[in-house]
LUMNU-856579 format. One record per residue: y negated, x negated, z of N, C-alpha, C in turn; residue number from 1. Coordinates in steps of 0.2 Angstrom, whole numbers. Layout:
   n.y   n.x   n.z  ca.y  ca.x  ca.z   c.y   c.x   c.z  nr
     Y     X     Z     Y     X     Z     Y     X     Z NUM
...
//
This chain:
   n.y   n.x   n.z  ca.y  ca.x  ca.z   c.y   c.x   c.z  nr
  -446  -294   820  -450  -290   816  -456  -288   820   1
  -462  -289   818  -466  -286   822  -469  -278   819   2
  -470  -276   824  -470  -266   824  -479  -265   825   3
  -484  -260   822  -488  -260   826  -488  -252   827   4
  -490  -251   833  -489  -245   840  -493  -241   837   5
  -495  -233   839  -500  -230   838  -493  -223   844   6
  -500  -221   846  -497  -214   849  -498  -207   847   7
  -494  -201   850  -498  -196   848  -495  -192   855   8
  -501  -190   858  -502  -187   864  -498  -193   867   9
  -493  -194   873  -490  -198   878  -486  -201   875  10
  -483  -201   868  -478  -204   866  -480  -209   860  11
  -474  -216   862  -476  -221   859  -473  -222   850  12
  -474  -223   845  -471  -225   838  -472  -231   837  13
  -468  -234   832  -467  -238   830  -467  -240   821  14
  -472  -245   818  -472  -243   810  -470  -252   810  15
  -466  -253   806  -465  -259   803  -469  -260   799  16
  -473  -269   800  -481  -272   798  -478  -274   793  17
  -473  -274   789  -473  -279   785  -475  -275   777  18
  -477  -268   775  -482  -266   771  -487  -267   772  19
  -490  -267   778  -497  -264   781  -502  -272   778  20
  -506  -268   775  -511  -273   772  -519  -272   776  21
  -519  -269   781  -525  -268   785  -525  -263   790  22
  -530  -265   795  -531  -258   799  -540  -257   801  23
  -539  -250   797  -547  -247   797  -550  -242   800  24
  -557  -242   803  -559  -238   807  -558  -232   804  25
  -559  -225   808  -559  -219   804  -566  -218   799  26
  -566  -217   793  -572  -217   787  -570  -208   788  27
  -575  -206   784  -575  -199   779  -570  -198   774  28
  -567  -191   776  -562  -191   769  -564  -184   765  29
  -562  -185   760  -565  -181   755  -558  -175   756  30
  -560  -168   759  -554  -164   758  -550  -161   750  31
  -543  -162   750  -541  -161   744  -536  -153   745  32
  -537  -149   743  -537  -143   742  -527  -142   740  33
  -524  -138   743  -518  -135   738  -511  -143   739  34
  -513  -148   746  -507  -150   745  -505  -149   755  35
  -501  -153   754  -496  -150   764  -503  -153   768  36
  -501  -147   773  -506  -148   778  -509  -154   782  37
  -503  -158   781  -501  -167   784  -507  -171   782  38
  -509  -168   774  -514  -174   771  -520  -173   773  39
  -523  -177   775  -528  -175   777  -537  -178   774  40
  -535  -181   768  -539  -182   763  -539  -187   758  41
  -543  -189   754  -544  -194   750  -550  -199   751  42
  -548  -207   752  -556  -211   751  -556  -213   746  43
  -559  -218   744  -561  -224   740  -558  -229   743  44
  -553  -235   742  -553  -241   746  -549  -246   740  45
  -552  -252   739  -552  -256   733  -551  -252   727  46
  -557  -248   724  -559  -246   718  -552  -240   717  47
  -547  -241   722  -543  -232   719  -546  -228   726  48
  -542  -220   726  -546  -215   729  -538  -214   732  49
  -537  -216   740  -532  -216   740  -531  -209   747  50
  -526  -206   747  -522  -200   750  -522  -202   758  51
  -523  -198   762  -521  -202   771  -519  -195   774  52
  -512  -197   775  -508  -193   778  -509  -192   788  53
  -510  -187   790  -514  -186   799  -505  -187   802  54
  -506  -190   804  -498  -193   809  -499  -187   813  55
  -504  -187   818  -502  -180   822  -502  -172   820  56
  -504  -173   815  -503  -167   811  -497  -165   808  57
  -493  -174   806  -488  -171   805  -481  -171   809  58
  -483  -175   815  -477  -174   820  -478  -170   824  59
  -485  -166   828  -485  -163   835  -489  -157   831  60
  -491  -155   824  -494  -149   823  -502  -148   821  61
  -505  -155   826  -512  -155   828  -515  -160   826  62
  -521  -159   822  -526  -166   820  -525  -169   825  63
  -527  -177   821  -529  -184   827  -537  -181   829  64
  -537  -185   834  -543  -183   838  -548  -189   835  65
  -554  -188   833  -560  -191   831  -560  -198   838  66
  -555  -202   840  -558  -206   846  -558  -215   844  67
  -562  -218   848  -562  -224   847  -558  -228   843  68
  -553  -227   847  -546  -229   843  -542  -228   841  69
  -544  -221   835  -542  -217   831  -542  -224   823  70
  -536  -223   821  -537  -228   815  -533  -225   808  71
  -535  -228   803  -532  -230   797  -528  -235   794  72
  -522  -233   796  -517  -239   793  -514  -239   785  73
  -517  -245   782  -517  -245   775  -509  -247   773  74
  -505  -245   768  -500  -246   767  -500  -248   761  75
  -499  -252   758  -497  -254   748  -488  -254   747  76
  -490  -250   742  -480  -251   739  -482  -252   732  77
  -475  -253   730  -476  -252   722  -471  -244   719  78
  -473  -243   714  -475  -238   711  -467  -240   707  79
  -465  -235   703  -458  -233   702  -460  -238   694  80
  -465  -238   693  -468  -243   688  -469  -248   691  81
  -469  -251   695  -472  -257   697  -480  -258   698  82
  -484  -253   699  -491  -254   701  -492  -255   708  83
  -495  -255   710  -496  -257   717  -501  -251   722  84
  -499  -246   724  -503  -241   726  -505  -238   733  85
  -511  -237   735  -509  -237   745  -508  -230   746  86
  -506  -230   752  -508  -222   757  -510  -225   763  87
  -514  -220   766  -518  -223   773  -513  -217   777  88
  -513  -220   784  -509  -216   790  -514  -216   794  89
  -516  -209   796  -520  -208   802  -518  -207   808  90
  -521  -211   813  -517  -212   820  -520  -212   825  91
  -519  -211   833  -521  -213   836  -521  -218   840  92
  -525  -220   844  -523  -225   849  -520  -232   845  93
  -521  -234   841  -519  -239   836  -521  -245   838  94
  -519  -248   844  -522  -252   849  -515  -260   850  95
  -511  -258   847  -505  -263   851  -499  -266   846  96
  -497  -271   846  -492  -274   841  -487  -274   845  97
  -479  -275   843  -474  -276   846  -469  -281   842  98
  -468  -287   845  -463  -293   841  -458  -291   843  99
  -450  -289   837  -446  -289   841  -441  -294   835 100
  -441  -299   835  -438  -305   833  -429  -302   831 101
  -427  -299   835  -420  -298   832  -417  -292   831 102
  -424  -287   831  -424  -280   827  -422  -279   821 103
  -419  -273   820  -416  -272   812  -416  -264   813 104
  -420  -262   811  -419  -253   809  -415  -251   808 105
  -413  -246   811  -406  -242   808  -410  -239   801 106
  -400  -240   796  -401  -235   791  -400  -228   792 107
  -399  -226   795  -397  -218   796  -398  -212   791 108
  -403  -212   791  -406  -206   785  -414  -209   783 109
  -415  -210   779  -423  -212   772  -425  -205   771 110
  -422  -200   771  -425  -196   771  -430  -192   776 111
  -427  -196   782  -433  -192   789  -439  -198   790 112
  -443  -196   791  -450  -201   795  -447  -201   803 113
  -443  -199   806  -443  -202   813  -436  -203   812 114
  -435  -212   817  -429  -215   817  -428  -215   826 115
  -424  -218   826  -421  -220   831  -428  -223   837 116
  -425  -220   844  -428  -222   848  -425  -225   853 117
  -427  -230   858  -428  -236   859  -434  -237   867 118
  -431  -241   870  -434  -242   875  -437  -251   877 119
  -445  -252   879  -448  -258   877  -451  -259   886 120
  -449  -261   890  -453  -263   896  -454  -253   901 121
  -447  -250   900  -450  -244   902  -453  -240   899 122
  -454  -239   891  -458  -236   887  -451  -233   883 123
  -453  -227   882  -449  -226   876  -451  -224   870 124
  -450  -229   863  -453  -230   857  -447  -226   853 125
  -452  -223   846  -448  -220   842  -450  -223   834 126
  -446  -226   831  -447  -230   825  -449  -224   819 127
  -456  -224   816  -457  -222   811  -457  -225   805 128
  -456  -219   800  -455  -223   793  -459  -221   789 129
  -464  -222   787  -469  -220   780  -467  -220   774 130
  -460  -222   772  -457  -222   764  -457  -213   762 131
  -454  -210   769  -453  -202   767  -459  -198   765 132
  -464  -200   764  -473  -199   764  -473  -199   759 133
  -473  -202   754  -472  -204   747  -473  -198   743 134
  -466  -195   743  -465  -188   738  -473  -185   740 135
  -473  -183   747  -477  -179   750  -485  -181   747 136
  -487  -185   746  -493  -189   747  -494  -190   736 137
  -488  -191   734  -487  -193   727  -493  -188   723 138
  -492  -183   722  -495  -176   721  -501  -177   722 139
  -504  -178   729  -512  -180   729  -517  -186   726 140
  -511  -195   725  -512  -199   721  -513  -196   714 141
  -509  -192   711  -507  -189   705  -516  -186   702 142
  -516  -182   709  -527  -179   707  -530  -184   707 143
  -529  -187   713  -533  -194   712  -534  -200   710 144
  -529  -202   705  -528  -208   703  -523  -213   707 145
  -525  -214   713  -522  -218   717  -519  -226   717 146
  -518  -228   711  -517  -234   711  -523  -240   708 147
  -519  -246   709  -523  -250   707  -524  -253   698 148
//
């Protein structure tokens, strides 16, 4: 399975790549008023106006920091209808992949965004989940349109 890495402050995560349909520099978001503090706005990206959730806002409390390698990870799922619709994850330090060929996620709980944590060459990595975003983010797509 290959993972791609993003950090917030010293600590490393982990997002499984096989949604992830791109990764984008940080663009302009247009603030959306009255939903959890996590989301941290809406853009335009293939003709829908999709919701982006700040990873450091929502694990450690505190915006991602405006830096070089602050990024946008694009996510596509399908929709309880079968549409196809994204959410962006804002992160830092979005610099690194990891192959792990005979990984398999724990099921544990779908209900939390942090999984299991794990050690990689002396690092200790913590598996994140974006499925639990969803509900959180649904409500923002809903103002915005959000799908394709």
């Amino acid at each position: 399975m290959l993972l791609l890495l993003f950090h917030v402050d010293e600590d490393i995560y982990a997002i499984d790549s096989t949604h992830i349909v791109e990764v984008l520099p940080l663009v302009m978001l247009r603030k959306v008023y009255q939903v959890p503090d996590h989301v941290a706005g809406v853009f335009r990206y293939r003709n829908c106006i999709v919701p982006v959730v700040d990873l450091c806002e929502l694990i450690r409390g505190e915006r991602c920091r405006s830096r070089f390698s602050t990024r946008i990870i694009m996510i596509r799922y399908q929709t309880r209808t079968g549409e196809n619709a994204y959410v962006g994850l804002l992160a830092e330090r979005v610099t690194e992949t990891l192959d792990r060929p005979n990984y398999a996620p724990s099921e544990q709980s779908h209900e939390s965004y942090l999984g299991e944590v794990w050690t990689h060459e002396g690092e200790m990595i913590q598996q994140f989940r974006w499925e639990p975003l969803i509900s959180d983010v649904r409500n923002t797509a809903l103002i915005a349109g959000g799908t394709e």
